[in-house]
C-alpha positions as CSV (number, residue, x, y, z in Angstrom):
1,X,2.5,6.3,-19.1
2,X,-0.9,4.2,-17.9
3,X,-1.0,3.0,-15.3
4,X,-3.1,0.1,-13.4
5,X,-4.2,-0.7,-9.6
6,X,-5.7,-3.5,-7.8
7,X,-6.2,-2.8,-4.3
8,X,-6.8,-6.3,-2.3
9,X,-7.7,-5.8,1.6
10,X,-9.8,-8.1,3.5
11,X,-11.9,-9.6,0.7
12,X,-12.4,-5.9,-1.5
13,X,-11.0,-5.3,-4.7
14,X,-11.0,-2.3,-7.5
15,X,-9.3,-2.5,-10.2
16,X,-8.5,0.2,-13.2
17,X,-7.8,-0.5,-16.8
18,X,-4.3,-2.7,-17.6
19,X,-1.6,-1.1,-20.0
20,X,1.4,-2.5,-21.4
21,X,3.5,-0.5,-19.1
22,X,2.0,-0.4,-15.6
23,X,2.5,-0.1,-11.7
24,X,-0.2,-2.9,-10.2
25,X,-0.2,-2.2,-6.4
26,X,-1.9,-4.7,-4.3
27,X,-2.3,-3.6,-0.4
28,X,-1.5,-6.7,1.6
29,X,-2.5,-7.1,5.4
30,X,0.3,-8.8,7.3
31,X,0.2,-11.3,9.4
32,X,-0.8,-10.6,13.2
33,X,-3.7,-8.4,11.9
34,X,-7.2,-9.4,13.3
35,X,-10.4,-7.8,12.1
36,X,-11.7,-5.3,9.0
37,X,-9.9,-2.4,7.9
38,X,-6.6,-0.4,8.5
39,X,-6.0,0.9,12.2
40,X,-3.3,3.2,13.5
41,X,-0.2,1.3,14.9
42,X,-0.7,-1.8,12.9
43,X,1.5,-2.7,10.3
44,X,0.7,-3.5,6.6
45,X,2.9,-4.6,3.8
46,X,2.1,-2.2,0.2
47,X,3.2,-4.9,-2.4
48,X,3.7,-3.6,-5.7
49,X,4.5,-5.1,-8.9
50,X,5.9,-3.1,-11.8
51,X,6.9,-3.8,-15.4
52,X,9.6,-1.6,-15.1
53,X,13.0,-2.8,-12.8
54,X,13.5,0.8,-11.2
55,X,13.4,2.0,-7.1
56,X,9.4,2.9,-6.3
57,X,8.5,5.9,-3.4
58,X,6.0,4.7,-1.5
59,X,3.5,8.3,0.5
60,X,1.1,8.4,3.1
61,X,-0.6,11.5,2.7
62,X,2.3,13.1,0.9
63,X,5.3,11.7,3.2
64,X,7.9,9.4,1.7
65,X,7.7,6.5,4.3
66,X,9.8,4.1,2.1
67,X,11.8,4.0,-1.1
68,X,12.8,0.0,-2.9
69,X,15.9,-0.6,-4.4
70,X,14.6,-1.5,-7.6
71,X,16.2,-4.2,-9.3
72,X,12.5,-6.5,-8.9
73,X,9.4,-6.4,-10.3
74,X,8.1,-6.8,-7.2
75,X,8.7,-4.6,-4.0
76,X,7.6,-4.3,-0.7
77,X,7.1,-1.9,1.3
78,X,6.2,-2.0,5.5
79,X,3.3,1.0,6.5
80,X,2.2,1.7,9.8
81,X,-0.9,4.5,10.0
82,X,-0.2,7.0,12.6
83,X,-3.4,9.1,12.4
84,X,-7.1,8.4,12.5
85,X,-8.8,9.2,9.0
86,X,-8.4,9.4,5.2
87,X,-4.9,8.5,4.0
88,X,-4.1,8.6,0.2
89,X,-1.2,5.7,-0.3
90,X,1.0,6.8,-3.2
91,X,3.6,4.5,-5.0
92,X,5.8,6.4,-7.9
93,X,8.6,4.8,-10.0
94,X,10.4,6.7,-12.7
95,X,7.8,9.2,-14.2
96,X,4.8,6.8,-13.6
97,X,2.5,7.1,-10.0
98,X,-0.9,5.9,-9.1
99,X,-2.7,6.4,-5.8
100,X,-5.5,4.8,-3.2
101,X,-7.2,6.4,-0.4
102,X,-8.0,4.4,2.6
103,X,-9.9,5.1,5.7
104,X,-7.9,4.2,8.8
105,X,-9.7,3.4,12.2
106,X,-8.0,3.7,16.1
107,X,-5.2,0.3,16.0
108,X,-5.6,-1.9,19.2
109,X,-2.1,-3.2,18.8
110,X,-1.8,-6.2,21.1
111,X,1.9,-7.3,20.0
112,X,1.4,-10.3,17.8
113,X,-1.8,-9.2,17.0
114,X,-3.2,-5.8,15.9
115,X,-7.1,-5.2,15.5
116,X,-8.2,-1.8,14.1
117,X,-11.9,-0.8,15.7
């Protein structure tokens, strides 16, 4: 099965080929998020649309840190980076997966604000 991407963080964008069956992730900063980038102990919402209604696993670095219901054809998942570096973001859903890598920076988290440096 193809699959496509679009990965939409602070004003950058890449985006693979579209097929008629297709997980489109979009990475979403949440609100109370200040600044460029990902940082540790800041939370994003992974937003990810699918043409097919099933549950989607959503990995940092190989761990499960959420799992949808299904049932939508778009589902969101919270992340919060716990470690400084490369992170590969990986959403799966039935037999189909795509991945991202990110770089994540030290997270200044100031409650209702969260700045990574």
């Amino acid at each position: 099965m193809s699959v496509a991407i679009a990965l939409a963080a602070v004003g950058a964008a890449w985006n693979a080929p579209a097929a008629s069956a297709e997980i489109g992730v979009q990475l979403m900063i949440s609100d109370g998020v200040i600044g460029t980038g990902f940082g540790t102990g800041c939370t994003y919402s992974v937003v990810a649309y699918g043409t097919e209604l099933d549950a989607m696993s959503f990995y940092d670095n190989g761990l499960r840190f959420a799992v949808t219901p299904g049932g939508q054809s778009t589902q969101v998942a919270r992340w919060t980076p716990t470690t400084v570096g490369t992170h590969e973001i990986k959403i799966t859903q039935s037999f189909d997966s795509k991945s991202i890598m990110l770089t994540v920076g030290t997270g200044l988290n100031a409650g209702s604000v969260c700045q990574a440096i």
